[in-house]
C-alpha positions, -999 to 999 in steps of 0.1 A, spaced: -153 -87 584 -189 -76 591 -210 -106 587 -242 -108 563 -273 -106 569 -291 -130 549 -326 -132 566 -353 -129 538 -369 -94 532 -409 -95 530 -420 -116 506 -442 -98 473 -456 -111 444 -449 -100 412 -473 -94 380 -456 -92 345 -478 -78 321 -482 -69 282 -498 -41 288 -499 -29 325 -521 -1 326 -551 -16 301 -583 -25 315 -576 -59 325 -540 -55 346 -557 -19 360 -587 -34 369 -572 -68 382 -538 -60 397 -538 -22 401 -538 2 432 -577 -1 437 -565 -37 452 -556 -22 481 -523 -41 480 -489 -20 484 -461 -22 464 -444 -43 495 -466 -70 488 -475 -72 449 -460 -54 423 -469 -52 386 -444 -45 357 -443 -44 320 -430 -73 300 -397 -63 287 -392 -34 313 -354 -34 327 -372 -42 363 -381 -78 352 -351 -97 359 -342 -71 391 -375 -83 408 -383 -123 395 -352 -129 410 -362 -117 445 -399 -124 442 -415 -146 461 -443 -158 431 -450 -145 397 -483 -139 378 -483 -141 347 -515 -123 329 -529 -131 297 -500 -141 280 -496 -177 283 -477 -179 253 -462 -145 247 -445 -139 281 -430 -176 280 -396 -160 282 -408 -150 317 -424 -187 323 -394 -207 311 -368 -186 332 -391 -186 363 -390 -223 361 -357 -225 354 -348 -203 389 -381 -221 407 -396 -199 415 -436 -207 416 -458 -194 387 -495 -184 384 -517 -176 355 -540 -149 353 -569 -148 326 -602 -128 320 -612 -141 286 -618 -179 272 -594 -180 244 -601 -215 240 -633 -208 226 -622 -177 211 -596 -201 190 -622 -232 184 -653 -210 172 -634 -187 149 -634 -148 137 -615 -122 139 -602 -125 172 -594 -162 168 -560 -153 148 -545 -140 179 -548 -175 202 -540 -201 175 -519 -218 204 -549 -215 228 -562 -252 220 -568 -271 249 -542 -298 244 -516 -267 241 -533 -248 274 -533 -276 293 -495 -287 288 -485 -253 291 -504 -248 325 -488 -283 344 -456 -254 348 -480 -234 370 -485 -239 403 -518 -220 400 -547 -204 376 -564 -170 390 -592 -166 367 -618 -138 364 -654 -149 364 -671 -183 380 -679 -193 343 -643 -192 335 -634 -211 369 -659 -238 361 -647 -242 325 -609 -243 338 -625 -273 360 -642 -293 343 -618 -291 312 -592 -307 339 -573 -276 328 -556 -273 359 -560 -285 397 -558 -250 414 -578 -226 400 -588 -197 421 -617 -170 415 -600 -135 408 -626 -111 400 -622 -71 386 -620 -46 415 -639 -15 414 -630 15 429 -641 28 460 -632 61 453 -652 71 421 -637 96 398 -670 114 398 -703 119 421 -737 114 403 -743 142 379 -764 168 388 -800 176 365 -784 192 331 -798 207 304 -776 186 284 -775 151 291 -741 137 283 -740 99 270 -707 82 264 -692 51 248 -663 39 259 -657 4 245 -636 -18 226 -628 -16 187 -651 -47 181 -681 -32 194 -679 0 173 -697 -14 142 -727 -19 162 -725 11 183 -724 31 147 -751 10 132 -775 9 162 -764 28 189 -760 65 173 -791 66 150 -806 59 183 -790 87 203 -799 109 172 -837 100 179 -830 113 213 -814 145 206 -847 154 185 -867 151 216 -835 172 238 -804 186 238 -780 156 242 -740 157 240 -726 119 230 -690 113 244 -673 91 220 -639 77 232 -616 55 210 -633 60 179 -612 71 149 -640 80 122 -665 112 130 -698 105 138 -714 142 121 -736 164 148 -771 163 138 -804 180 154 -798 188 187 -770 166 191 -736 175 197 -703 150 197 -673 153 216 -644 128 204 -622 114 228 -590 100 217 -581 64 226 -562 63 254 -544 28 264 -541 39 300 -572 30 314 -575 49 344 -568 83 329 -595 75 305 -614 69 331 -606 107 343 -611 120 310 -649 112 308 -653 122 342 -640 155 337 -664 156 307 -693 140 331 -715 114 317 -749 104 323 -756 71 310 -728 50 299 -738 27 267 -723 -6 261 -735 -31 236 -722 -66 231 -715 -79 203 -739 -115 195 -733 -145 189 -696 -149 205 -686 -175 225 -665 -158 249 -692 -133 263 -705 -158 288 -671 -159 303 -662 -121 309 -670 -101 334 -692 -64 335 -666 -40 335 -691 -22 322 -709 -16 356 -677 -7 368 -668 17 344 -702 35 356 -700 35 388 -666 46 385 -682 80 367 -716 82 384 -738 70 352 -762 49 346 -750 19 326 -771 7 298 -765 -26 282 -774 -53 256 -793 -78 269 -767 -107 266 -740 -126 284 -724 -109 310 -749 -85 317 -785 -97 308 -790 -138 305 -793 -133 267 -799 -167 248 -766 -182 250 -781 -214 251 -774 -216 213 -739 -214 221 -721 -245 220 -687 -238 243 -674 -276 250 -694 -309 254 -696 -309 297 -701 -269 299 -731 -257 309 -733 -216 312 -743 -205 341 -768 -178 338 -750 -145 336 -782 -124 338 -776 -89 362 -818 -81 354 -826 -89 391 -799 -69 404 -812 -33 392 -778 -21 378 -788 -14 346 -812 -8 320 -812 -38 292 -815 -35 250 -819 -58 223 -803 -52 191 -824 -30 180 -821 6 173 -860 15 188 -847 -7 223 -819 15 225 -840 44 219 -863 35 245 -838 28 272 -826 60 267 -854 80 266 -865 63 302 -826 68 316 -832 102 306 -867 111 321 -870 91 350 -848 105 376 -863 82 403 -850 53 383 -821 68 373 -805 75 409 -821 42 422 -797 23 393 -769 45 403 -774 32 439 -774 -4 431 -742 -2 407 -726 11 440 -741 -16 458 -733 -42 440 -699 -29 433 -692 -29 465 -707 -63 472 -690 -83 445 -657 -64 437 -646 -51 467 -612 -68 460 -616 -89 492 -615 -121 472 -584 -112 455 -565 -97 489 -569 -137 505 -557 -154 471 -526 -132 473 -527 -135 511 -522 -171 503 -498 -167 474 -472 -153 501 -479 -181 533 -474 -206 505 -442 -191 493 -408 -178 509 -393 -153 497 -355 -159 484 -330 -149 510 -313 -117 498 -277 -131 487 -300 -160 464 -321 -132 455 -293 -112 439 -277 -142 423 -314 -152 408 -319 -113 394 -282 -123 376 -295 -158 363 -327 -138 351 -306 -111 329 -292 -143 319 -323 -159 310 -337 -128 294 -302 -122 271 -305 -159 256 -340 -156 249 -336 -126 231 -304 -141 213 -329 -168 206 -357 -150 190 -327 -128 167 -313 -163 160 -347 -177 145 -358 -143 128 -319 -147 107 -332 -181 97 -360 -173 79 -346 -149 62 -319 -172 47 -337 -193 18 -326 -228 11 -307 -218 -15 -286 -191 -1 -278 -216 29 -267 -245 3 -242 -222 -14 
């Protein structure tokens, strides 16, 4: 009988996400890393790969959902194999200060973060405000910095001179009130003075043409990257992106903003507040031992900045749109900087170290862990049906 060979393949790391082509997995984990499939592979919660590759990977990360992948988390710790947590938001503070967005992290208190995380053996996190909060909260002992990648292969050059200068927003549903309130009367200003076409991506109610202003709506598109491609095949100019005031959590992401831009050659103009311009977030209480660290990019020359105010926004883009001098010296920065601070160096050493730390499983233990792990994902499942049949069974059905 031929004898086995049980030396353990190449180790990779695995990424289990809710969504794995959004912004955040794309921009974190996806093929702009620079990291083959050999070495770190991303998969959708629920996918019929999970169990198949957590029981032959060598670490997991698990992004964003603390909570909702803790099917993933509870058999991972069941098989031991070690677990990481990925996050690019505060929803600590998101939870504490309240608002639309705090209904989604009710289990995000600290007390509930900080249990959950003693299962990890590590916390990648996205920004140095979020890695100092992680510390001094005691939220964990190994927290690493993990910041976005940009792309080093943009989906478009810098636009040539147009007759018709092409704006675009291409943001998140929370920032559309603002971007219709402020943002669009302000483009219309613009349009009286010349011909402007606004690229309008994600938003489900028209915004009407007006004088010398034409709109082009883009549907939402989940994928990131191929909406990415979509307004680059449109070509944009100056990409607009306000933030919304006043929350808690802006001081903690990062300015995927800037690398949206340099992704489609356009100048990015911003509101003057946490993470791109410094803001007043002083006013922002975020836990009794944090201090924000000033998030301002006005020294760095990637952008042009706005107040919330429809004659700022006006003005910014009357100067994007005039001075081409200053318009190709932002566009050089953003590729600067880009380059400079999301290379994805950073993120190639942490995972570097994720696989000197941690062995991969021999192949006969791998196959028998990818069995426990079907196991682990048909209980949990039996599980959740389980608890759904109990609330639908009132007390008095269950007593007769």
């Amino acid at each position: 009988m031929a004898e086995v060979d049980n030396r353990a393949a190449p180790g990779f790391v695995l990424v289990v996400s809710l969504q794995p082509v959004d912004a955040t997995t794309t921009l974190f984990f996806g093929q702009r890393l620079g990291i083959g499939a050999e070495q770190l592979r991303v998969v959708a919660y629920g996918s019929r790969e999970v169990a198949g590759l957590l029981g032959r990977a060598s670490a997991v990360i698990v992004v964003r959902g603390l909570f909702e992948l803790g099917d993933v988390v509870t058999c991972a710790r069941a098989l031991r194999i070690p677990l990481y947590y990925f996050l690019d938001d505060n929803f600590i503070v998101l939870r504490d200060h309240g608002g639309i967005e705090a209904a989604f992290v009710t289990h995000y208190s600290l007390a509930n973060v900080r249990a959950a995380l003693r299962r990890f053996t590590g916390v990648l996190l996205a920004t140095p405000a979020l890695v100092q909060y992680f510390a001094e909260q005691r939220l964990h002992p190994r927290v690493w910095l993990f910041p976005p990648v940009a792309d080093s292969n943009p989906s478009a050059p810098a636009p040539e001179p147009r007759a018709r200068l092409h704006v675009a927003f291409f943001g998140g549903q929370h920032l559309h009130g603002m971007f219709l309130s402020t943002i669009v009367p302000a483009i219309r200003r613009l349009a009286c003075e010349r011909p402007v076409t606004l690229l309008a991506a994600g938003i489900p109610e028209p915004i009407p043409a007006s004088e010398g202003l034409v709109v082009t709506h883009l549907a939402y598109d989940a994928d990131y990257s191929r909406g990415i491609t979509a307004l680059a095949a449109a070509g944009v100019d100056l990409l607009l992106h306000p933030v919304a005031p006043g929350l808690a959590n802006n001081i903690f992401k990062n300015p995927h903003a800037v690398i949206s831009a340099h992704a489609l050659g356009a100048v990015p103009i911003v509101s003057d507040a946490p993470p791109y311009g410094a803001g007043s977030h002083s006013s922002v209480s975020v836990g009794a031992h944090f201090s924000a660290p000033d998030a301002g990019l006005a020294t760095e020359g990637v952008a042009l900045f706005c107040d919330h105010s429809e004659a700022s926004w006006h003005q910014a883009l009357l100067q994007a749109a005039t001075d081409q001098r200053l318009a190709a010296s932002i566009r050089a920065s953003v590729d600067s900087y880009c380059a400079n601070r999301f290379s994805g160096e950073t993120n190639r050493t942490v995972v570097a170290g994720m696989l000197r730390e941690h062995r991969p499983p021999a192949p006969a233990w791998g196959v028998i862990r990818s069995g426990l792990a079907r196991g682990c994902g048909l209980m949990a499942k039996a599980g959740r049906a389980a608890s759904r049949l109990a609330k639908t069974i009132t007390p008095a059905k269950a007593v007769a």
